[in-house]
N, C-alpha and C positions, 0 to 999 in steps of 0.2 A: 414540540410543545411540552410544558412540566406541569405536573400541578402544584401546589403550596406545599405537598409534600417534597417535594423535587424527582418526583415517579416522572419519565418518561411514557406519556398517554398518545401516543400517535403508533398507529398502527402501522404507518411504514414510515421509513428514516430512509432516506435515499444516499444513496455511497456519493464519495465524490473522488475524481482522478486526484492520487495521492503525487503529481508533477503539477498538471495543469489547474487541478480545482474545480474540471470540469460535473457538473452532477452525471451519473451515472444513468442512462433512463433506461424503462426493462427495453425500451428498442434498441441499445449499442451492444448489437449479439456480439461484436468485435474485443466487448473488454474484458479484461481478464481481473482476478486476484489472488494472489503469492504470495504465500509463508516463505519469508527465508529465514534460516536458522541464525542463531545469533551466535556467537564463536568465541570461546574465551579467548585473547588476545596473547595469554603466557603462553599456553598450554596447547590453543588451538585445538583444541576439543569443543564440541556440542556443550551449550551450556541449558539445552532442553527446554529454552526459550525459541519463538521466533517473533521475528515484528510481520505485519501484516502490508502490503501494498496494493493499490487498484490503480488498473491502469486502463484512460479510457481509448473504445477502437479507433478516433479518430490521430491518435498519438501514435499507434499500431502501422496506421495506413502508409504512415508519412515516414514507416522506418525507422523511430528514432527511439523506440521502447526500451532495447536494451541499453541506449548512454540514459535511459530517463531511469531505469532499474539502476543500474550500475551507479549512478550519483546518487540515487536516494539511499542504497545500502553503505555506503562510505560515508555520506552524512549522519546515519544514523549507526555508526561504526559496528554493520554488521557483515563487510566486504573488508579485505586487506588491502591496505594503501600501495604496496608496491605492485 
């Protein structure tokens, strides 16, 4: 919630799985969150950015975390395409 300021007043903001969209609740001890770096594309160097990902534990469970990481870093062109 904001106020008329557009201040964020809620004392907790719940994360949500950055594949499924699922909310995050403090019971899924399963999920995680990752900085990956972001990479210049010429140069392939660290560009001292990273983007952020959450991933909830029922997407963990079922195995599929890393193609759910790996798409979202190539979406967000911070993985190499080949």
């Amino acid at each position: 919630m904001q106020n008329d300021a557009g201040e964020n007043v809620d004392l907790y903001i719940p994360r949500k799985c950055s594949w499924t969209n699922r909310i995050l609740s403090a019971h899924d001890h399963g999920a995680v969150q990752l900085n990956i770096a972001n990479i210049d594309p010429v140069t392939g160097q660290y560009t001292k950015t990273s983007t952020t990902f959450a991933l909830c534990g029922y997407l963990r469970s079922q195995s599929e975390g890393d193609e759910a990481l790996t798409a979202l870093a190539r979406k967000n062109d911070s993985a190499p395409t080949n």
